[in-house]
C-alpha positions as CSV (number, residue, x, y, z in Angstrom):
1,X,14.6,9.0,-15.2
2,X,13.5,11.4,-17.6
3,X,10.2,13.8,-17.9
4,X,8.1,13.7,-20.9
5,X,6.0,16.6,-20.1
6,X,8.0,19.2,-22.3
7,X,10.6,18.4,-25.0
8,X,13.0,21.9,-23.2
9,X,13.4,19.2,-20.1
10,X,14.7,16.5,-21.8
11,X,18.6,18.0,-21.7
12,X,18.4,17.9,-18.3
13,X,18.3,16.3,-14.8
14,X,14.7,16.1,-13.1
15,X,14.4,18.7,-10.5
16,X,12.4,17.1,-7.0
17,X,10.8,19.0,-4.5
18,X,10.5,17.3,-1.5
19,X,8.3,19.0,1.2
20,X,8.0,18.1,4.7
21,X,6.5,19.7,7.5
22,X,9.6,19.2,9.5
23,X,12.9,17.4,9.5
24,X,13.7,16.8,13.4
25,X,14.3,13.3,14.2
26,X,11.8,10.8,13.8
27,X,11.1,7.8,11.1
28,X,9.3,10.3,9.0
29,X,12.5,12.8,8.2
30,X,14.5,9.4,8.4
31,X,13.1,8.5,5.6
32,X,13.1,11.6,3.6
33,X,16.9,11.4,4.2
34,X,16.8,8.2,2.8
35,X,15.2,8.8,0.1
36,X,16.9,11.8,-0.9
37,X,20.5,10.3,-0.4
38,X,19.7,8.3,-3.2
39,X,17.3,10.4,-5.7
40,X,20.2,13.6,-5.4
41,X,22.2,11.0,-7.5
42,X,19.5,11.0,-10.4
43,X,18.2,14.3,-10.1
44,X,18.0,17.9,-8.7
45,X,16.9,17.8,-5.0
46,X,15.5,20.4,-3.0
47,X,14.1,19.5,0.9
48,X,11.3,22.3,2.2
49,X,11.1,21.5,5.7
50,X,9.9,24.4,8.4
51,X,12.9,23.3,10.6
52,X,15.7,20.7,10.4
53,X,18.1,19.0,12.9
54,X,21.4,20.0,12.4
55,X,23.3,16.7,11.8
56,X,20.3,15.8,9.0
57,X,21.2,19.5,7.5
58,X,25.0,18.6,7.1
59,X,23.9,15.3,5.5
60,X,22.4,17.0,3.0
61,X,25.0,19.7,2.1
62,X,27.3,16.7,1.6
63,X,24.7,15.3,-0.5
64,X,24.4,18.3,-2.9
65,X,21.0,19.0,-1.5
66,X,19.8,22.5,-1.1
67,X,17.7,22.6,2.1
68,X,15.3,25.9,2.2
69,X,13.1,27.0,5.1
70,X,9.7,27.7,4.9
71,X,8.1,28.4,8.4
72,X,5.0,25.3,8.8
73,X,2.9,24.8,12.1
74,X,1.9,21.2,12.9
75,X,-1.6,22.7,14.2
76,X,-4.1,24.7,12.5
77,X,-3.4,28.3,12.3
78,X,-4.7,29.7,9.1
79,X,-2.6,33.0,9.5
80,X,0.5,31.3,9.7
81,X,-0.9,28.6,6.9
82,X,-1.7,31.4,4.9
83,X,1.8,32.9,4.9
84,X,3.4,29.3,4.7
85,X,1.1,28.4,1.4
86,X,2.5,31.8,0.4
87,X,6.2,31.2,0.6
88,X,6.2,28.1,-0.7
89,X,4.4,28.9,-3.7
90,X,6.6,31.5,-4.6
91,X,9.4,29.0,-4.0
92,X,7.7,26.3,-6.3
93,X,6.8,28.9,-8.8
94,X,10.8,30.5,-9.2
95,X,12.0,26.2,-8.9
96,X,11.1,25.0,-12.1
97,X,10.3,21.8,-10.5
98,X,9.0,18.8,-12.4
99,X,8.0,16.8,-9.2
100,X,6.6,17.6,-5.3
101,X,6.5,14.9,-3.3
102,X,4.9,15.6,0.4
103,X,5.4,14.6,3.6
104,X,3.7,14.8,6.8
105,X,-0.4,16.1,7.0
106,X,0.4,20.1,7.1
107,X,3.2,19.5,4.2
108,X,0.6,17.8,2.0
109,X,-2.4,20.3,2.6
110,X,-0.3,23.8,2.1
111,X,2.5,21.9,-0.6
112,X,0.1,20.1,-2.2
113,X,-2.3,23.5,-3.0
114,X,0.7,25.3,-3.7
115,X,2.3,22.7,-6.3
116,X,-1.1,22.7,-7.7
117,X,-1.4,26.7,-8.4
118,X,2.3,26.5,-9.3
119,X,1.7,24.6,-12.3
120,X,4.0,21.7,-11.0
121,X,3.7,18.6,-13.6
122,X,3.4,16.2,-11.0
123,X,2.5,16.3,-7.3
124,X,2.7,13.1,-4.9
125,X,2.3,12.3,-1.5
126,X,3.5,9.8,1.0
127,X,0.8,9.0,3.4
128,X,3.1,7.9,6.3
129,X,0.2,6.8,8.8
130,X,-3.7,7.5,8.1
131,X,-4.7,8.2,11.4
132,X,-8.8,7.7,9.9
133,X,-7.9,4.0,9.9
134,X,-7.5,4.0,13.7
135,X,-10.2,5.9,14.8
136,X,-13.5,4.1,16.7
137,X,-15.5,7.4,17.3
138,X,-17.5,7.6,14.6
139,X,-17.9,11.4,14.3
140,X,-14.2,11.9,14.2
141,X,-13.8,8.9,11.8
142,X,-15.7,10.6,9.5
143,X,-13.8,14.3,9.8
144,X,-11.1,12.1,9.2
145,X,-12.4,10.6,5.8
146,X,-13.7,13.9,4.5
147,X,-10.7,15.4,5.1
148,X,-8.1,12.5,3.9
149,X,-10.8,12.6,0.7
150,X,-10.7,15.9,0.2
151,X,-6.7,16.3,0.7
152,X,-6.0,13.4,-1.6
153,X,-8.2,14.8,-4.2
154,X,-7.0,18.2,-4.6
155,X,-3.1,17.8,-3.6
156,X,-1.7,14.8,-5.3
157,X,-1.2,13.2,-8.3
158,X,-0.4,10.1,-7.0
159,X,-0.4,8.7,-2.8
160,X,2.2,6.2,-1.6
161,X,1.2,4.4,1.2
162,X,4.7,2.4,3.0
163,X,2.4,-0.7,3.3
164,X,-0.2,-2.7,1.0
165,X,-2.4,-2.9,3.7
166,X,-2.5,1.1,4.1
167,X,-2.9,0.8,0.9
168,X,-6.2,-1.8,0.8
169,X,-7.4,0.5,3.9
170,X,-7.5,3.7,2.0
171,X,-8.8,2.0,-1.2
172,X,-11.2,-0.2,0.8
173,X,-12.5,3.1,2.8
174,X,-13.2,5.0,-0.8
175,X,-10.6,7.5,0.6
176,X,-9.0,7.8,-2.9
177,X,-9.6,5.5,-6.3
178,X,-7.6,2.5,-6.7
179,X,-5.2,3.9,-9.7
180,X,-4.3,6.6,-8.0
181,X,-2.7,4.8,-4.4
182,X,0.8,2.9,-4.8
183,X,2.5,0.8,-1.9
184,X,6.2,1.3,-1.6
185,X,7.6,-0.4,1.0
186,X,10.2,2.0,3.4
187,X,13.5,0.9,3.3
188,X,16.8,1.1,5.6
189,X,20.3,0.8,5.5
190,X,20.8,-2.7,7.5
191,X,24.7,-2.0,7.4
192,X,24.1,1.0,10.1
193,X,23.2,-1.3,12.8
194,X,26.0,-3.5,12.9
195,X,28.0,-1.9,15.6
196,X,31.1,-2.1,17.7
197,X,31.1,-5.5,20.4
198,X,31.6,-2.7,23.2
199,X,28.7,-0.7,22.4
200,X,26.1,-2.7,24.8
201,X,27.7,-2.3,27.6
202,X,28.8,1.4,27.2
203,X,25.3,2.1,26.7
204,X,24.1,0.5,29.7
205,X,26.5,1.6,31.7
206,X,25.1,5.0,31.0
207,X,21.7,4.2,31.6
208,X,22.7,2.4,34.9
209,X,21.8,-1.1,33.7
210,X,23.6,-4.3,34.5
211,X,25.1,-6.8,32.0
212,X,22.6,-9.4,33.2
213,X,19.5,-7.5,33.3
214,X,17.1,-7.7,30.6
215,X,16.3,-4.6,28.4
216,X,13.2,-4.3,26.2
217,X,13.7,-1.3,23.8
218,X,11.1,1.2,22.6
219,X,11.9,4.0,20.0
220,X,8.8,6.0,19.5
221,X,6.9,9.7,19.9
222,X,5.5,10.1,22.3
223,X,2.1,10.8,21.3
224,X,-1.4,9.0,21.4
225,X,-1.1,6.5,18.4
226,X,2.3,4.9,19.7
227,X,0.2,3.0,22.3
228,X,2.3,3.6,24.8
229,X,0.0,3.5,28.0
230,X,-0.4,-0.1,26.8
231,X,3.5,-0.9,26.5
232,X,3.3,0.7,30.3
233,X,0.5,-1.5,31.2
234,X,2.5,-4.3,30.0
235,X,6.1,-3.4,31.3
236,X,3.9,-3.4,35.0
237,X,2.7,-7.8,34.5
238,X,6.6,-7.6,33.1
239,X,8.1,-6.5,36.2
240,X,5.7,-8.5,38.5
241,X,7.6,-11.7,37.3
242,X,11.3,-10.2,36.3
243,X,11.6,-7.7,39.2
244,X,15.3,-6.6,37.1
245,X,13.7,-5.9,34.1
246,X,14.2,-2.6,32.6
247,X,12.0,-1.0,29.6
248,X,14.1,1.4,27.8
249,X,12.0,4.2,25.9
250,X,13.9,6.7,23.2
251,X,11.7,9.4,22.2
252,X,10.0,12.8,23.1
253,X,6.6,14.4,22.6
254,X,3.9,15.5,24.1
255,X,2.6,12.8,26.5
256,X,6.4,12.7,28.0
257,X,4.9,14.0,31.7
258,X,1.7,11.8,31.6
259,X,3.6,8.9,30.7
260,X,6.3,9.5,33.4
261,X,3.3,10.1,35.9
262,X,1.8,6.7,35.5
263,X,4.9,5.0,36.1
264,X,5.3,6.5,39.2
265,X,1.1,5.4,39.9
266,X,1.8,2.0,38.7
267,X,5.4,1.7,40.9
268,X,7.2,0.6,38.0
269,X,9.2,3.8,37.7
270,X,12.5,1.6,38.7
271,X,11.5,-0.6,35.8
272,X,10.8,2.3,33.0
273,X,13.3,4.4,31.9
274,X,12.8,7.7,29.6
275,X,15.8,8.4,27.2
276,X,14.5,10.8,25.2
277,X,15.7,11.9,21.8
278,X,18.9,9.8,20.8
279,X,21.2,10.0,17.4
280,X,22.8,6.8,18.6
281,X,20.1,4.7,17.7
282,X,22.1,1.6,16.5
283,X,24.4,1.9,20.1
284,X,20.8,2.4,21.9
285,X,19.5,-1.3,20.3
286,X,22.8,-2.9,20.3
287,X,22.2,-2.7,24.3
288,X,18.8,-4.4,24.4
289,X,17.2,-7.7,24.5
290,X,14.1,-7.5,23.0
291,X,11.8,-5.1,21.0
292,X,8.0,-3.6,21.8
293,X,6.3,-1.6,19.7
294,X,2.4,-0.7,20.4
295,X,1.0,1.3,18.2
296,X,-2.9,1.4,17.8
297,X,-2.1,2.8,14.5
298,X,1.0,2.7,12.0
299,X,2.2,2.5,8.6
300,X,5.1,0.8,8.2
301,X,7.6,1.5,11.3
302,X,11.2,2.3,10.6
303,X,11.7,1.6,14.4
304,X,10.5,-2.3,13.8
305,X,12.6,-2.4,10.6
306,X,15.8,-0.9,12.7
307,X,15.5,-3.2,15.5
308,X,15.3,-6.1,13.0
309,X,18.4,-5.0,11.5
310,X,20.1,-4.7,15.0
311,X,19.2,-8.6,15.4
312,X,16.6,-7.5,17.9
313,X,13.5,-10.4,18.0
314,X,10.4,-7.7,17.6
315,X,7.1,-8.1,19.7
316,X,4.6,-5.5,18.1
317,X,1.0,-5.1,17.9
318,X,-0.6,-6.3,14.4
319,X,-1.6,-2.6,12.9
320,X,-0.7,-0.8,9.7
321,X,1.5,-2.5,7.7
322,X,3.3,-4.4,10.9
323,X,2.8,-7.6,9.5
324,X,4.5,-6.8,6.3
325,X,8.0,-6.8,8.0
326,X,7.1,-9.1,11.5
327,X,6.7,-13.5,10.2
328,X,5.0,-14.4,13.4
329,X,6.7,-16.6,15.3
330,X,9.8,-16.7,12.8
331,X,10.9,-12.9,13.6
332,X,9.0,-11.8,16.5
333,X,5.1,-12.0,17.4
334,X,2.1,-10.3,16.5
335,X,-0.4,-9.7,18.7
336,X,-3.6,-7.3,18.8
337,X,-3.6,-3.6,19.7
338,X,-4.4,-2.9,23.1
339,X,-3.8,-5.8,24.7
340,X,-1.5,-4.6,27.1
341,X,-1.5,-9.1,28.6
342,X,-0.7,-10.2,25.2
343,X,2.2,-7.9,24.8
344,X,3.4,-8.9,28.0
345,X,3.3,-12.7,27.6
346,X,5.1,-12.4,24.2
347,X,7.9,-10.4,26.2
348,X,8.1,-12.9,29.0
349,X,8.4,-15.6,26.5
350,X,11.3,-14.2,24.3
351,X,12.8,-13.0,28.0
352,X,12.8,-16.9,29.2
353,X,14.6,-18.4,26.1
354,X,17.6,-17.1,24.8
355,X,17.7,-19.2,21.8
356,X,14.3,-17.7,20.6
357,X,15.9,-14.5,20.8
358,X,18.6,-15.5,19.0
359,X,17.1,-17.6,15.9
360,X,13.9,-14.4,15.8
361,X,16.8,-11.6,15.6
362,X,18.9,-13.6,13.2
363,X,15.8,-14.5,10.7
364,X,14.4,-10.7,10.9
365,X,17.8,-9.5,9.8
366,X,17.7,-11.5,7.3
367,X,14.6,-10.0,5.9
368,X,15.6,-6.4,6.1
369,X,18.4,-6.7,4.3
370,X,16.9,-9.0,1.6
371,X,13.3,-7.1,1.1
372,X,13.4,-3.7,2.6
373,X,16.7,-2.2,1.0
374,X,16.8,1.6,0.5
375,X,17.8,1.2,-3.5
376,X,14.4,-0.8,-4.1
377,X,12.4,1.7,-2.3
378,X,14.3,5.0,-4.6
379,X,14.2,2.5,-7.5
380,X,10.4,2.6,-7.1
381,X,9.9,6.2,-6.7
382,X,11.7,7.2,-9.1
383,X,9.9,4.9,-11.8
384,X,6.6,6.1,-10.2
385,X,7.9,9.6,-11.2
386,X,8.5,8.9,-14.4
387,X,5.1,6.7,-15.1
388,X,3.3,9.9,-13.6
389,X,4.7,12.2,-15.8
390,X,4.5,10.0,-19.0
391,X,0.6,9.6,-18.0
392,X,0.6,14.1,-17.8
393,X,2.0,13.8,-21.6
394,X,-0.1,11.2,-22.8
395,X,-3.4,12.0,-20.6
396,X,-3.7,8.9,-19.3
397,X,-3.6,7.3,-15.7
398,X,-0.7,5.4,-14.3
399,X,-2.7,2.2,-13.3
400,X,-1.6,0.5,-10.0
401,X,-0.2,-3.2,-10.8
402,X,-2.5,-5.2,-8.9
């Protein structure tokens, strides 16, 4: 991968900015890992995060990465923004950087101006979930269009959406012209989730659960757009008819107390339980039976593609770019957003028969490995780099290949 932008660069490897607002843990900085691991091979790397957990900060000093702090708040706070746009365009500015790629809505808004009045060649962003595409209220889905519109416009070069239908949606909703928005699918190392034989029952052990109770997983936020009143909703008709059922969530955020309270309305607080963050996501699915995921709005989860490359058979509701990873019927089921009854029929099904299970987990493993590999999601990054910065030096457009 070489730049064609000035004939000085061509001696030497590209150098990659990649911003994000932060790097806790979460699909998002998962897959800025990801991606990094295997672009600091190719080129210069630098991660710009406003914090980062400290196991994902060793990972990249064994990488080669330089990792550099630049304080970002999620909400608005235009002091704050102010000095963040500040610092990072001093940093962009003294990089020499050929590319920023963006992460996360603050990253693209404050990284995105700042590439821009740094004279960065190229300037992408990885819309990870367009929250527009979700809304009903009509006011707010329009704040949400101006502002994706807007952002798009003036930030990036290029938007990668992790699904084609993210892809159609913001294409479809005039959000940004059609050369300009490129699917990449996200892709996972499958090999991570085989894990030792032991590992299910150490892990319910710790959580209190017995060998021959069933365990539906969750990994998640806990915020608004995971659905997860609905996956409640449903765990209640769950335990109605499996009394021993047990819904295991992994995650944190800011509806943690609310959720926990209506558990304890609903009497299904025996049924839920809250595990908050966990590193040992692989041991965490190894101990489970089945996977939920509700989202009333996604992109493409890393938490689906994880459970499918645990062996996991995936019941998910059809959003985002869901159906890109979940065959209905073949690997899990598909079923609308906020239908708490549908969710919970698809559970008790899976829950009855064993075999399902079995032949649903096998066949979605199968597909992660064979279509969502981390190499073919670098691979196609790092040509979209390249096609964006031959189309700086020739003036033209990279056009997307329909």
């Amino acid at each position: 991968m070489t730049t064609r932008v000035a004939p000085d660069r061509q001696d030497r490897k590209l150098r990659i900015a990649q911003i994000v607002t932060r790097m806790d843990i979460g699909g998002v900085p998962d897959h800025v890992m990801t991606l990094v691991r295997g672009l600091s091979k190719i080129a210069d790397v630098v991660v710009i995060a406003s914090s980062i957990d400290v196991e994902h900060e060793k990972a990249l000093a064994a990488f080669g990465v330089e990792f550099v702090s630049v304080p970002m708040e999620r909400s608005l706070s235009p002091l704050s923004d102010f000095r963040s746009f500040a610092r990072l365009r001093e940093t962009l500015r003294d990089g020499d950087f050929d590319v920023v790629h963006t992460h996360m809505s603050k990253a693209a808004l404050i990284g995105g101006l700042a590439a821009a009045l740094s004279g960065i060649p190229v300037t992408v962003n990885t819309a990870h979930n367009i929250g527009f595409l979700a809304l009903s209220n009509p006011l707010a889905k329009g704040l949400f269009w101006l502002y994706d519109r807007l952002l798009f416009a003036m930030t990036a070069d290029a938007v990668i959406t992790v699904s084609q239908r993210v892809r159609d949606g913001i294409v479809g909703s005039r959000i940004a012209p059609t050369y300009k928005v490129f699917a990449i699918h996200n892709g996972i190392d499958a090999g991570r989730f085989s894990v030792e034989s032991g590992s299910r029952d150490l892990v319910r052990q710790a959580f209190g659960i017995a060998a021959t109770q069933p365990v539906v997983a969750t990994v998640a936020r806990l915020v608004w757009f995971k659905g997860l009143h609905d996956l409640l909703d449903a765990a209640g008709i769950v335990s109605r008819q499996v009394p021993e059922v047990r819904f295991l969530i992994v995650g944190s955020g800011p509806q943690h107390d609310e959720l926990r309270a209506k558990c304890l309305t609903d009497g299904i607080s025996k049924n839920v339980i809250f595990a908050g963050e966990r590193r040992d996501i692989p041991d965490i699915l190894s101990s489970a039976d089945v996977f939920a995921l509700t989202s009333v709005s996604e992109g493409l989860p890393i938490s689906i593609l994880e459970a499918m490359a645990a062996g996991l058979p995936v019941v998910a509701t059809d959003v985002g770019g869901v159906s890109e990873i979940v065959d209905d019927g073949k690997t899990g089921f598909l079923v609308p957003s906020r239908s708490p009854s549908d969710v919970a029929d698809r559970i008790l099904r899976l829950l009855a028969s064993p075999d399902d299970r079995q032949t649903f987990g096998a066949a979605g493993k199968r597909r992660v490995v064979r279509a969502f590999s981390p190499e073919h999601m670098i691979a196609q990054t790092a040509h979209l780099y390249d096609r964006l910065l031959t189309a700086k030096a020739t003036g033209r457009e990279p056009r997307y290949a329909e």
